[in-house]
SEPA-96120 format. One record per residue (C-alpha): residue in one letter; x, y, z. Coordinates in Angstrom, 2 decimals, padded with zeros to 5 digits. Layout:
BEGIN
SITE   residuo         X         Y         Z
SITE         A         X         Y         Z
...
***
This chain:
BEGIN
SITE   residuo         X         Y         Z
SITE         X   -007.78    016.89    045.32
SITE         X   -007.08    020.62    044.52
SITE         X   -004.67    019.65    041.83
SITE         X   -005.43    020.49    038.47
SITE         X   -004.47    018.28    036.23
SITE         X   -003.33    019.21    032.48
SITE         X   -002.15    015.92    031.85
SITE         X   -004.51    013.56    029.27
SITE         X   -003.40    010.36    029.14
SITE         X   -000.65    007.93    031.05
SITE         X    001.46    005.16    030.26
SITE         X    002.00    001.79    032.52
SITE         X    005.23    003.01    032.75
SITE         X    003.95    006.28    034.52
SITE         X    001.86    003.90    036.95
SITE         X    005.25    002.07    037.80
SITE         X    006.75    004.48    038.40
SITE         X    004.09    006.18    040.59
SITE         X    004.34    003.28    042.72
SITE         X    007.91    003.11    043.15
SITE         X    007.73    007.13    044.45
SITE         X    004.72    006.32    046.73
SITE         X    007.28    003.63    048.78
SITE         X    010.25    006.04    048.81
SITE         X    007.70    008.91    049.81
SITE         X    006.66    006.88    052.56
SITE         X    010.35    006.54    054.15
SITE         X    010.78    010.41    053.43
SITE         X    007.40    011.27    055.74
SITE         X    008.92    008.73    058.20
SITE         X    012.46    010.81    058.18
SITE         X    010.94    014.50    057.78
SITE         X    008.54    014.10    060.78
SITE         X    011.96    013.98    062.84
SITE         X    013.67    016.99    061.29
SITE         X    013.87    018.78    064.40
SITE         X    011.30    022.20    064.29
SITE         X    009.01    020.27    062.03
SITE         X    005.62    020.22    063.25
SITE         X    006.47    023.32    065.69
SITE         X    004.09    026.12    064.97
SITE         X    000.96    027.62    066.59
SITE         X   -002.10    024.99    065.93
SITE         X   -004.23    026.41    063.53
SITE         X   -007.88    025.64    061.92
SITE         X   -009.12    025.98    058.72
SITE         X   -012.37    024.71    056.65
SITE         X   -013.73    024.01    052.93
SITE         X   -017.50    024.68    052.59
SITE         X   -018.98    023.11    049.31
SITE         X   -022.17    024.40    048.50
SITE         X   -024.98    024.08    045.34
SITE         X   -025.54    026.81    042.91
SITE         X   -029.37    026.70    042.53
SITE         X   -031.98    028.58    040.29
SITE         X   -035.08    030.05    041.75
SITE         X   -037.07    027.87    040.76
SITE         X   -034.79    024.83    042.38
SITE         X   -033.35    023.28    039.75
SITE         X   -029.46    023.17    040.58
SITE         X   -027.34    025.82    038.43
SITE         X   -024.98    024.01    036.38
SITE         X   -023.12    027.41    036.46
SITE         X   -019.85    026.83    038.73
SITE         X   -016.97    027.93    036.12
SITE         X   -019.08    031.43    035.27
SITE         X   -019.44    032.32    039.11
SITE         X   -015.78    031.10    040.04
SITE         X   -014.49    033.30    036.89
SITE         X   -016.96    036.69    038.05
SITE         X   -015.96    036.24    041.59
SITE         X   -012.19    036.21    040.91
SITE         X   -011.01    034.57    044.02
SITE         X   -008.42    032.31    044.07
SITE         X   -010.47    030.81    047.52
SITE         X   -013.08    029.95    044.86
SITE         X   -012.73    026.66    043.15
SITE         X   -015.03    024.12    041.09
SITE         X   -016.35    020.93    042.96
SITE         X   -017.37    017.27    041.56
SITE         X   -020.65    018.91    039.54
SITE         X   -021.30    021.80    037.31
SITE         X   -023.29    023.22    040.35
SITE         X   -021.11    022.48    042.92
SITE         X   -018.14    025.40    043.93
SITE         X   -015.73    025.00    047.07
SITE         X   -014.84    028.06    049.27
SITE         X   -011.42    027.41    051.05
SITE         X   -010.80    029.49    053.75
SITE         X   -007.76    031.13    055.57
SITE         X   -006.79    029.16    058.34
SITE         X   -006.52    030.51    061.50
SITE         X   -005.10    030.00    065.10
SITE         X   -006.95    028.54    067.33
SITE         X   -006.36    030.92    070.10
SITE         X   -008.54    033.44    070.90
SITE         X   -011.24    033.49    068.53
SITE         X   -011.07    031.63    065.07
SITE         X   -014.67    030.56    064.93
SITE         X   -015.59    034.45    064.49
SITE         X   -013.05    034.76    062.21
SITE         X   -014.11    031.81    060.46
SITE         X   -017.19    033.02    060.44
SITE         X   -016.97    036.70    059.25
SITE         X   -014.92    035.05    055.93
SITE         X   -017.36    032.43    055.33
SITE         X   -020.33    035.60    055.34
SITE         X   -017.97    037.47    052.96
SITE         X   -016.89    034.75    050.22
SITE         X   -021.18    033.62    050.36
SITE         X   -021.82    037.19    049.54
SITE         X   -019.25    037.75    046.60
SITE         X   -020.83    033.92    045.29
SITE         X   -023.96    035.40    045.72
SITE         X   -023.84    038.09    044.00
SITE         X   -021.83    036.77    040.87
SITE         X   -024.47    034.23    040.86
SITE         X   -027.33    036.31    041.01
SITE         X   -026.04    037.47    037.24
SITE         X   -026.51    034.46    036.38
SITE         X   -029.94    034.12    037.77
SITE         X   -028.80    031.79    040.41
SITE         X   -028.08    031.63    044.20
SITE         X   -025.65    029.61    046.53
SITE         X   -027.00    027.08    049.16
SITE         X   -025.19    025.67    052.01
SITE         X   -027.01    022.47    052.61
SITE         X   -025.76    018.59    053.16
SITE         X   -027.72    017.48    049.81
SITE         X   -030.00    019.74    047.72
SITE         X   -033.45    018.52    048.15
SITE         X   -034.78    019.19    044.87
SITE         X   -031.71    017.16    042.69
SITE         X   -033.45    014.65    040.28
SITE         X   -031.45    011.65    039.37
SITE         X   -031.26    013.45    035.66
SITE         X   -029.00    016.06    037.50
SITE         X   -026.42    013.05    038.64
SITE         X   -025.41    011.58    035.15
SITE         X   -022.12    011.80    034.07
SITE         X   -022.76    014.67    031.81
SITE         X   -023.06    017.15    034.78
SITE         X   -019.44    016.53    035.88
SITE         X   -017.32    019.28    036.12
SITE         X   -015.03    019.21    032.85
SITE         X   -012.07    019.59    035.30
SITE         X   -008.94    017.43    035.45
SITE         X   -008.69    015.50    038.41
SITE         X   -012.36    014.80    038.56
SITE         X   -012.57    013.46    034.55
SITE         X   -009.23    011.53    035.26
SITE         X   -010.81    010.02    039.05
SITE         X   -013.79    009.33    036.89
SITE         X   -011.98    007.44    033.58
SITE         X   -010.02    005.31    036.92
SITE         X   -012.71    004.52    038.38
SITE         X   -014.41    003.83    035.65
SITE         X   -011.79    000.91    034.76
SITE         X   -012.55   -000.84    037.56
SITE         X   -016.27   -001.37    038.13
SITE         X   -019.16   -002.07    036.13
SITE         X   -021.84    000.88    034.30
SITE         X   -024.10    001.46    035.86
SITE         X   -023.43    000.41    039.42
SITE         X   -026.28    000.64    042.34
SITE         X   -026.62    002.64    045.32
SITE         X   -028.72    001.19    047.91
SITE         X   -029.77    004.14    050.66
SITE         X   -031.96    003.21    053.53
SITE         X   -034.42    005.52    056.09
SITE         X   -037.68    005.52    055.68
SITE         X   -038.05    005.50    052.22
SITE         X   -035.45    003.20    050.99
SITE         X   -034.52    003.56    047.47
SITE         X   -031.48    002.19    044.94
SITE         X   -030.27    004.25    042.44
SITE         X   -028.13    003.37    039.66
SITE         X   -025.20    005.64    038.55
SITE         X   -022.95    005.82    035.71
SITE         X   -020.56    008.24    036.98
SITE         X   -019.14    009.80    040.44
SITE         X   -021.54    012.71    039.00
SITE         X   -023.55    011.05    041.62
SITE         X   -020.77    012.69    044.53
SITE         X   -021.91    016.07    043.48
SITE         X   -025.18    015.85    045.45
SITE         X   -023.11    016.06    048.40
SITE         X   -022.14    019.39    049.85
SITE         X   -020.08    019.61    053.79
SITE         X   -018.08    021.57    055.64
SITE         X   -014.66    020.16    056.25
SITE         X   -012.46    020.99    059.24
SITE         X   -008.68    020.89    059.48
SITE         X   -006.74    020.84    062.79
SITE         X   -002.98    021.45    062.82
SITE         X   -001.35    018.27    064.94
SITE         X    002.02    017.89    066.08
SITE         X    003.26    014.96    064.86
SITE         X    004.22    013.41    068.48
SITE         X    000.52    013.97    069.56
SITE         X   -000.87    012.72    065.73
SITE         X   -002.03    009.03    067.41
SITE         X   -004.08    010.18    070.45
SITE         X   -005.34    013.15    068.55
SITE         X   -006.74    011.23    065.52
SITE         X   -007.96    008.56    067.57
SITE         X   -009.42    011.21    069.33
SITE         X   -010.86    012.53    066.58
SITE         X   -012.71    008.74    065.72
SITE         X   -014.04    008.49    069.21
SITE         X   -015.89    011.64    068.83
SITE         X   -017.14    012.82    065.35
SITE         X   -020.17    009.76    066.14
SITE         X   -021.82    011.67    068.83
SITE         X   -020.78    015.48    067.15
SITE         X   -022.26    014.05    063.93
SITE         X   -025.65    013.30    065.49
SITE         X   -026.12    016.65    066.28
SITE         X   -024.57    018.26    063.00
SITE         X   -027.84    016.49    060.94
SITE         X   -028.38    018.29    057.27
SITE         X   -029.09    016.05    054.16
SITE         X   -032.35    014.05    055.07
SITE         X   -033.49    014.52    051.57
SITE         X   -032.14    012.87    048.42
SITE         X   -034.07    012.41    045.02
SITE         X   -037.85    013.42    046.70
SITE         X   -037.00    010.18    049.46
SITE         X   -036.82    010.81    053.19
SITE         X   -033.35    008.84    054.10
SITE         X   -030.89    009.25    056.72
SITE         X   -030.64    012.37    058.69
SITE         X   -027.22    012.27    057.01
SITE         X   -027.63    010.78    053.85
SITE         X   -024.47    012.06    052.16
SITE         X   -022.69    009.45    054.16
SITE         X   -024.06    006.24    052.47
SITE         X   -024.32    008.27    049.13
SITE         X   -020.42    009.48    049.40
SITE         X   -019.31    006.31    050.15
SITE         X   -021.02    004.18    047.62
SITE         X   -020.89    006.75    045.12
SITE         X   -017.34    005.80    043.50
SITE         X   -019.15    002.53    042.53
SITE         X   -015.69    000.67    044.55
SITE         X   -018.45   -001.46    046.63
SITE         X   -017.72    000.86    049.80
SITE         X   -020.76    001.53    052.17
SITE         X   -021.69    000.80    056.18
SITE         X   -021.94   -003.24    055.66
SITE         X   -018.14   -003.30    055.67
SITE         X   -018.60   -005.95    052.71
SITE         X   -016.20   -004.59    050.44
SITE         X   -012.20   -005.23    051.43
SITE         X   -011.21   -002.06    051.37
SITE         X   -013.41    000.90    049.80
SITE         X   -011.60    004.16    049.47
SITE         X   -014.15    005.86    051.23
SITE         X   -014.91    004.91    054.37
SITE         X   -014.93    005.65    058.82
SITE         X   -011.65    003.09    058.65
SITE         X   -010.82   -000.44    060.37
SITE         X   -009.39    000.18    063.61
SITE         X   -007.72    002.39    066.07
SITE         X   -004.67    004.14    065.18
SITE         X   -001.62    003.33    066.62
SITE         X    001.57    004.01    064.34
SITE         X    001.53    008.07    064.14
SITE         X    000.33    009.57    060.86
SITE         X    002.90    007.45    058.93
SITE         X    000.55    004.51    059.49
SITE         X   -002.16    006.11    057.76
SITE         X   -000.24    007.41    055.14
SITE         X    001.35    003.64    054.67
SITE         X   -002.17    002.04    054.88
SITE         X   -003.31    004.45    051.91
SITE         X   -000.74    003.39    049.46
SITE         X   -000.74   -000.37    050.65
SITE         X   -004.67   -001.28    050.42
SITE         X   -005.22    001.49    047.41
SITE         X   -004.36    001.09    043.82
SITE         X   -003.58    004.41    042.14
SITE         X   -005.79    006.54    040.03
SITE         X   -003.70    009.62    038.95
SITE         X   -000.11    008.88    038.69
SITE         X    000.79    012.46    037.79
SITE         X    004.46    012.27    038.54
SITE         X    006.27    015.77    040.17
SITE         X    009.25    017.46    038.59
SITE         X    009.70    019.60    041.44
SITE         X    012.80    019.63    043.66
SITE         X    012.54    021.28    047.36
SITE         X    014.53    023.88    047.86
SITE         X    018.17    023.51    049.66
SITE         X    016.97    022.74    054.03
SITE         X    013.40    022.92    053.03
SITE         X    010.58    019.74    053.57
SITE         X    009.97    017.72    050.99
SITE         X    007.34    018.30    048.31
SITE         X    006.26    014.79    048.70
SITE         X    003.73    015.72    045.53
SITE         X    002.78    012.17    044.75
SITE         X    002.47    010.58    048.31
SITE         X   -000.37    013.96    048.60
SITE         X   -001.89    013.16    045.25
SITE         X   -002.27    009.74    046.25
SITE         X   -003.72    010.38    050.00
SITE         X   -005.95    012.60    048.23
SITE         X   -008.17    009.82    046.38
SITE         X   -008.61    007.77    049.63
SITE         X   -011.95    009.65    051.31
SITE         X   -011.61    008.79    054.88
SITE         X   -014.20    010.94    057.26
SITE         X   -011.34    011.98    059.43
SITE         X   -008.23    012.21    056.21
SITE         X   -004.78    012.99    057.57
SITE         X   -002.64    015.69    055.48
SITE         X    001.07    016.36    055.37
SITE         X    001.68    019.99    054.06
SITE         X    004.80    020.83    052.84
SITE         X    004.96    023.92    054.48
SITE         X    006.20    022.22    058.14
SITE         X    003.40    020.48    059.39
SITE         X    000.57    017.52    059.35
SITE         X   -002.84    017.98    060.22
SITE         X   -006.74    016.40    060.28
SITE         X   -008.84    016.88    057.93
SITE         X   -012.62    016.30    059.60
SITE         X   -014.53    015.52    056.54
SITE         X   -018.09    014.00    058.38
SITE         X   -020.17    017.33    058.85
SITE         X   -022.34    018.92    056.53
SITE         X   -022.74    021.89    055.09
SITE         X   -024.97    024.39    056.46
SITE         X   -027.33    025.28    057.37
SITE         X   -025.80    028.89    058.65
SITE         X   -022.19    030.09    059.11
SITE         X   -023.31    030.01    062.55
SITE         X   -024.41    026.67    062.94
SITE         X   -021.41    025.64    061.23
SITE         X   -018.61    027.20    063.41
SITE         X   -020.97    025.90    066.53
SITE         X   -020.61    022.38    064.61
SITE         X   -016.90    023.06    064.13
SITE         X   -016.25    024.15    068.13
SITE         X   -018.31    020.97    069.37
SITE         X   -016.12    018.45    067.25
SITE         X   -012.84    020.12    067.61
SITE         X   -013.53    020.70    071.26
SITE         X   -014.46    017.22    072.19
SITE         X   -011.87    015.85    070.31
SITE         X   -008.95    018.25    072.16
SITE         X   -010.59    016.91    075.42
SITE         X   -010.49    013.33    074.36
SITE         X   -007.18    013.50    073.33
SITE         X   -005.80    015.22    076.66
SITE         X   -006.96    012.48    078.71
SITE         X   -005.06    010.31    080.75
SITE         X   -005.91    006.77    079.02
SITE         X   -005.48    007.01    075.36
SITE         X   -008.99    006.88    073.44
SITE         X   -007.89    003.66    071.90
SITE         X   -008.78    002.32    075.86
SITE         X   -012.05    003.92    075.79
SITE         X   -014.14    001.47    073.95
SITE         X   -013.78   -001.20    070.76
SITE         X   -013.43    000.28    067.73
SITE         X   -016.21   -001.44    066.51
SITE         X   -018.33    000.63    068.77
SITE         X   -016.77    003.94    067.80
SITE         X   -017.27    003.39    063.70
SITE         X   -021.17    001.97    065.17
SITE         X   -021.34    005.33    066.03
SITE         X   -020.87    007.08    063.45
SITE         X   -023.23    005.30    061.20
SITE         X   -025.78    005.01    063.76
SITE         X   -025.78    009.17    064.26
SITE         X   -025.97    008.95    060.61
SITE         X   -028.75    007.26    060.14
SITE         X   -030.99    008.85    063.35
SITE         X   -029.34    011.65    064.12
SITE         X   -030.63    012.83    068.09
SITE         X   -032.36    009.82    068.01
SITE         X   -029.36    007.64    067.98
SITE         X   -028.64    005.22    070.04
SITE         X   -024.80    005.72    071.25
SITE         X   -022.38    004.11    073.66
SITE         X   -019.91    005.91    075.36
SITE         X   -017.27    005.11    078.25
SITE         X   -018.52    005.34    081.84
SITE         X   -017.35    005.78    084.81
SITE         X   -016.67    002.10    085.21
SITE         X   -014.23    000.93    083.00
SITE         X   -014.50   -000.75    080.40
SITE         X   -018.11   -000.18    080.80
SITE         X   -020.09    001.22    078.54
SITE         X   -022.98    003.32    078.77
SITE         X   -026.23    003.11    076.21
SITE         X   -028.37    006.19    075.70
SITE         X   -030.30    008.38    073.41
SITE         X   -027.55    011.11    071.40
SITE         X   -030.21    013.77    072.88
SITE         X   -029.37    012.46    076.39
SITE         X   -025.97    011.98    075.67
SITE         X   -024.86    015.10    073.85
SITE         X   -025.42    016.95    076.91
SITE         X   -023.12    015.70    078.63
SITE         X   -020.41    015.97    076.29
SITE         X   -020.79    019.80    075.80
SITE         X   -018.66    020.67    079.18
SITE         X   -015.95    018.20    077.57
SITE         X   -015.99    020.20    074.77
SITE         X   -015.94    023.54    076.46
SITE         X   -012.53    022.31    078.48
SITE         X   -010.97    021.24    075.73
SITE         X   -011.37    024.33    073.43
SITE         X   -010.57    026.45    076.42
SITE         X   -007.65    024.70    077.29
SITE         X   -006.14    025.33    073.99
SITE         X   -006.63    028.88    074.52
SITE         X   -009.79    029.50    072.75
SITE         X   -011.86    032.68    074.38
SITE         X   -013.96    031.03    076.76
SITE         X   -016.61    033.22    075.78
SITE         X   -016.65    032.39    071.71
SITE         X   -016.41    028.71    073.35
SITE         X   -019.61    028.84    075.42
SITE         X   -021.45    031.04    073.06
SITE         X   -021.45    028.44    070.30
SITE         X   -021.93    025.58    072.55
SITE         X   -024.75    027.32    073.42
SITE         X   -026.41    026.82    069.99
SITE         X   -025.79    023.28    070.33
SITE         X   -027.27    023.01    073.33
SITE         X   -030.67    024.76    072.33
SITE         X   -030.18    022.70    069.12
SITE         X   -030.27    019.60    070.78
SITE         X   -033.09    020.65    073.82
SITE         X   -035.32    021.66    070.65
SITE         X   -034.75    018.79    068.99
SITE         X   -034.29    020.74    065.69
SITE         X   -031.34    019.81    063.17
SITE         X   -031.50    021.02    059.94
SITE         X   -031.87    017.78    059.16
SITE         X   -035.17    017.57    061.38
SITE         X   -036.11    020.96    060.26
SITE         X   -036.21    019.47    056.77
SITE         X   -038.00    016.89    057.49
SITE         X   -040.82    018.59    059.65
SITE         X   -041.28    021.25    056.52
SITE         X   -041.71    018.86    054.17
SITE         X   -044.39    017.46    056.64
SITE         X   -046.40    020.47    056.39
SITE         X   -045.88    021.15    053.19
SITE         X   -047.69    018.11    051.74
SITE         X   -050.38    018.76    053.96
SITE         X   -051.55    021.10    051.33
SITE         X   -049.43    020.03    048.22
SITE         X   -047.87    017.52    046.29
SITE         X   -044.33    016.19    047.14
SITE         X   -042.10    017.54    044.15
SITE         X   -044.21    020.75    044.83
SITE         X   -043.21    021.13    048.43
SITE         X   -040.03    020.04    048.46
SITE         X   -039.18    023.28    046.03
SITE         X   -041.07    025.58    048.64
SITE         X   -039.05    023.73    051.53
SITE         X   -035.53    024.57    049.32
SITE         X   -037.14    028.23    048.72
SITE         X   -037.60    029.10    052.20
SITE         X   -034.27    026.61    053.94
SITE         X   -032.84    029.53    051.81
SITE         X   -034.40    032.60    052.74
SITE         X   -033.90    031.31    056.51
SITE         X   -030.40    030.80    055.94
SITE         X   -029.36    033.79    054.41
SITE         X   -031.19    035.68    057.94
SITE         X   -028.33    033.79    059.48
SITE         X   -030.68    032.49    062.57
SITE         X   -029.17    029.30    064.07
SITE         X   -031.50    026.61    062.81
SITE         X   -032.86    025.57    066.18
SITE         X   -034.92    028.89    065.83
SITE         X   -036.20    028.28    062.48
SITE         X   -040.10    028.21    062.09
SITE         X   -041.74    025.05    060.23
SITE         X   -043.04    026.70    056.84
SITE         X   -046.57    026.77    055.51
SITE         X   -047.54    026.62    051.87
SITE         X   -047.69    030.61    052.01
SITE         X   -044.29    031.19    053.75
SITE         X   -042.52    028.97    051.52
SITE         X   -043.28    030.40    048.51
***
């Protein structure tokens, strides 16, 4: 999806022929993942953070292309909405310690965003959805006038009915009808990428299924959407019925392009790859002219293009460059670089332990189960109810995600250590989680409990800008959110 795209319009003939490169591209993955040395390097990590541009009086900034031009970064790029921008940063190894580095670039790319917005009278936020959006801010007119997104929009657009309805449950359930995948720029996370080798791709992903569920309960930002109280993580429902494709939880549609998946994993990263072009029609057939150079990987430009318009939480990604890798798409963003390279450690942690197991994850318990828990953290975040594998297999064990997460954080600790992260940047951010889940404070549950209070005293469209107003000021302290205070009329604003 970071393609621009100049190209306007497309004949059938460039769909045909789109096609016929997607099958050939899918033999050449098959034949390059054996060129011997491909896939050998150090395993790295990287991340995206998406984030609002927002006024100070809350109404989102539809400012992105001003701010990305002033900060003159190419790290910088325009998202979905005219107040969404993308930060893309420099991946790192994993040994020793990339969450601090991670970290320390994330701090430095807010503050150059920050202060090219603040010309423009506006301010970044790192949050999972923007609590004061209004469903005037979602129409198609606030999409970013950026290639791939108008040409994923016209595609889409060919294929379902205007408007099309969202139906998002919680507490205040609400349907909402969109007439664009303008709607998609309400959400805002913080995607992880994982270098793989190619011979561990299977376990790994799987891996990676079994345990973004439980991580996810824990990672809790985007309670809010439209002045309802939802899901702790509301973006999932709202990303994946908001390409209007029929995708969502119920599992009712055949094959939405967004979605947790249908089962295990169990024919390498080909499969996936292969899956994407068989069940998927395309959108963008923007066919490549380019030619790799003489002994180098293949480009494999429209087999990327193509993977890159099928949303799944955990996306795999074959780079050019010598190597494949996951792309961990389920947490949010925010609420502080801190909480999200402690989110980042617990997920990538668990899932290296998972994956170094004995008995493949694929053993550990039905698929079913694991995509149950994913929703389930979703929707209840530490109050979840999740399964996990016991002692006695196949066996599994019911309990609260704040009884279970617990548990899980040793896993996590072994498996970041024994891939050579410092054992001290391990345990230190593992410690956040820890007081995050003893506290019982997400950011989700932080919003939640501020809008509480707020409303004691006010009225909801009032206090839901003073919660936005001071989720900001407590963000840019850069206190963990556990150790956030619930605001009062005054504090907020």
């Amino acid at each position: 999806m970071g393609l621009d795209i100049d190209q306007e319009t497309f004949t059938e003939a460039d769909f045909l022929l789109f096609r016929r490169r997607l099958g050939i591209s899918v033999g050449e993955l098959k034949e390059t993942l054996t060129i011997p040395g491909f896939g050998d390097t150090e395993t790295s990590v990287g991340a995206e953070l998406e984030m609002f541009l927002m006024h100070a009086d809350g109404r989102p900034a539809p400012l992105n292309g001003r701010v990305r031009d002033d900060v003159r970064d190419p790290r910088v790029v325009l998202e979905v909405d005219r107040f969404d921008l993308e930060a893309n940063l420099t991946p790192v190894e994993l040994r020793g310690r990339p969450f601090t580095a991670l970290r320390t670039e994330t701090d430095a790319l807010l503050a150059a965003i920050s202060t090219a917005a603040h010309a423009h009278g506006a301010h970044p936020v790192t949050i999972g959805t923007l609590p004061t959006l209004t469903a005037a801010d979602l129409h198609r007119a606030a999409l970013t006038p950026c290639g791939r997104f108008q040409h994923i929009e016209r595609a889409l657009s060919r294929c379902r009915s205007s408007p099309y309805l969202l139906g998002l449950g919680g507490e205040e359930p609400m349907t909402l009808p969109a007439d664009s995948i303008a709607v998609q720029g309400a959400n805002c996370s913080w995607q992880v990428h994982l270098v793989v080798a190619p011979a561990e791709f299977t376990r790994t992903y799987n891996a990676a299924q079994l345990a973004t569920g439980p991580v996810l309960a824990a990672a809790g930002n985007s309670p809010l959407f439209l002045g309802r109280r939802l899901w702790q993580e509301t973006r999932i429902p709202l990303y994946e019925q908001g390409f209007g494709d029929g995708g969502g939880p119920s599992g009712l549609a055949p094959r939405p392009r967004a979605s947790f998946g249908r089962r295990w994993l169990d024919g390498g990263v080909v499969r996936l790859f292969a899956d994407a072009v068989r069940d998927h029609d395309v959108l963008i057939p923007v066919l490549s002219t380019r030619e790799p150079a003489v002994g180098a990987t293949p480009w494999l430009d429209e087999l990327r293009l193509h993977q890159g318009t099928v949303w799944t939480w955990n996306r795999p990604v074959y780079d050019p460059g010598g190597h494949v890798r996951i792309e961990f798409r389920a947490l949010p963003s925010g609420p502080t670089s801190l909480d999200m390279a402690a989110n980042a450690a617990f997920l990538l942690g668990l899932t290296l332990h998972l994956a170094r197991q004995p008995d493949d994850p694929r053993t550990a318990m039905p698929f079913e189960s694991a995509r149950g828990n994913f929703y389930r953290a979703a929707r209840s975040g530490l109050r979840a109810k999740l399964c996990w594998p016991s002692a006695h297999y196949p066996t599994l064990t019911w309990s609260d995600a704040g009884q279970l997460l617990p548990q899980l954080l040793p896993l996590a600790a072994e498996g970041l250590v024994g891939a050579g992260v410092d054992a001290e940047e391990a345990g230190q951010l593992l410690a956040v989680i820890a007081a995050r889940v003893a506290g019982g404070q997400t950011g989700a549950v932080w919003q939640q409990r501020a809008l509480s209070a707020l409303e004691e005293r006010t009225d909801r469209r009032t206090a839901l800008r003073l919660l936005t107003s001071a989720y900001t000021r407590l963000a840019a302290s850069g206190a963990p959110v556990h150790t956030w205070p619930t605001p009062t009329r005054s504090a907020g604003g």
